[in-house]
C-alpha positions in Angstrom: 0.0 0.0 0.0 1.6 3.3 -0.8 2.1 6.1 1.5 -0.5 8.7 2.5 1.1 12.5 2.2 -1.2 13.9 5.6 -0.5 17.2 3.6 -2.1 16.1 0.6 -4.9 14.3 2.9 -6.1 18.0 4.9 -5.8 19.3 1.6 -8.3 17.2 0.0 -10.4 16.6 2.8 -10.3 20.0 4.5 -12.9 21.6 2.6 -14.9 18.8 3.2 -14.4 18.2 6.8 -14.1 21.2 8.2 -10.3 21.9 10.3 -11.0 19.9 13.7 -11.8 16.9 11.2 -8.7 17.5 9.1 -6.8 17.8 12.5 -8.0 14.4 14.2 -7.2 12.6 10.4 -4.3 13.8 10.0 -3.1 12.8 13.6 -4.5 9.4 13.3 -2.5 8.9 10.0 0.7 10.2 12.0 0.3 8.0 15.1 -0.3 5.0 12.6 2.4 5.7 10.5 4.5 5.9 14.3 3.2 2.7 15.8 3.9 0.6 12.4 7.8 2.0 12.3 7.8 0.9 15.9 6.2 -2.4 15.3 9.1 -2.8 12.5 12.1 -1.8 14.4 11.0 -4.4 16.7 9.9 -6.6 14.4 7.9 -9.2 16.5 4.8 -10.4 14.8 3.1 -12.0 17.7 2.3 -8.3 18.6 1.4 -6.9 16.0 -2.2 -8.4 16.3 -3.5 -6.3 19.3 -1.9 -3.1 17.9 -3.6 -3.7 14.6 -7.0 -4.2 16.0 -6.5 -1.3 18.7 -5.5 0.9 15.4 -8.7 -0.4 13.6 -10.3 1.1 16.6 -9.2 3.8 16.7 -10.1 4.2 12.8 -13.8 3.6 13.4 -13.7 5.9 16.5 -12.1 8.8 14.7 -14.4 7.5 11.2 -17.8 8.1 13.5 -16.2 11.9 15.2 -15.5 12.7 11.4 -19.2 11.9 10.3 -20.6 13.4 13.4 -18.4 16.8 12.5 -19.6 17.0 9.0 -23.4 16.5 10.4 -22.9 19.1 12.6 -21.2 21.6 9.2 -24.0 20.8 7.4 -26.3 22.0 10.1 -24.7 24.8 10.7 -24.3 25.7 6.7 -27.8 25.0 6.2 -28.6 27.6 9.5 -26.5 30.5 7.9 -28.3 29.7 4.7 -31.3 30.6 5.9 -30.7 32.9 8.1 -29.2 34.9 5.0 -32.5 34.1 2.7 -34.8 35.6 5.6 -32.4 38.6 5.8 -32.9 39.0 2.1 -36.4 38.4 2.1 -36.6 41.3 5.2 -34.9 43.7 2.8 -36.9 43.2 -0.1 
């Protein structure tokens, strides 16, 4: 599997995450990317099954706060929409 860039990741996904959700990804793709060089310096594979699973996780956990974030951005962007259309309509 090739490697993610987390620059290239918040790029792409900022705009549709919003920044804490760009923030939380991009950590979790760090800390991955930390425990597997870890794992390989050791380089025991008995291990590596409880890490794996904790990571997976960790993915769902941080999957679930990044659909619960855009949710809450679509909310909000819907809100300021229409706040702005009764503003409009007031001014009419």
């Amino acid at each position: 599997m090739g490697s993610l860039d987390p620059d290239l990741v918040g790029a792409i996904l900022g705009p549709l995450l919003g920044i804490p959700g760009v923030i939380v990804f991009t950590a979790l793709i760090i800390r991955f990317k930390l425990k597997k060089k870890e794992l390989e310096m050791r380089g025991s594979d008995h291990e590596l099954g409880p890490v794996v699973d904790a990571l997976r996780d960790d993915v769902d956990d941080t999957r679930a706060q990044l659909a619960e974030v855009q949710e809450r951005l679509d909310f909000a962007e819907r809100l300021l929409s229409a706040g702005r259309a009764s503003q409009e309509d007031r001014g009419r």
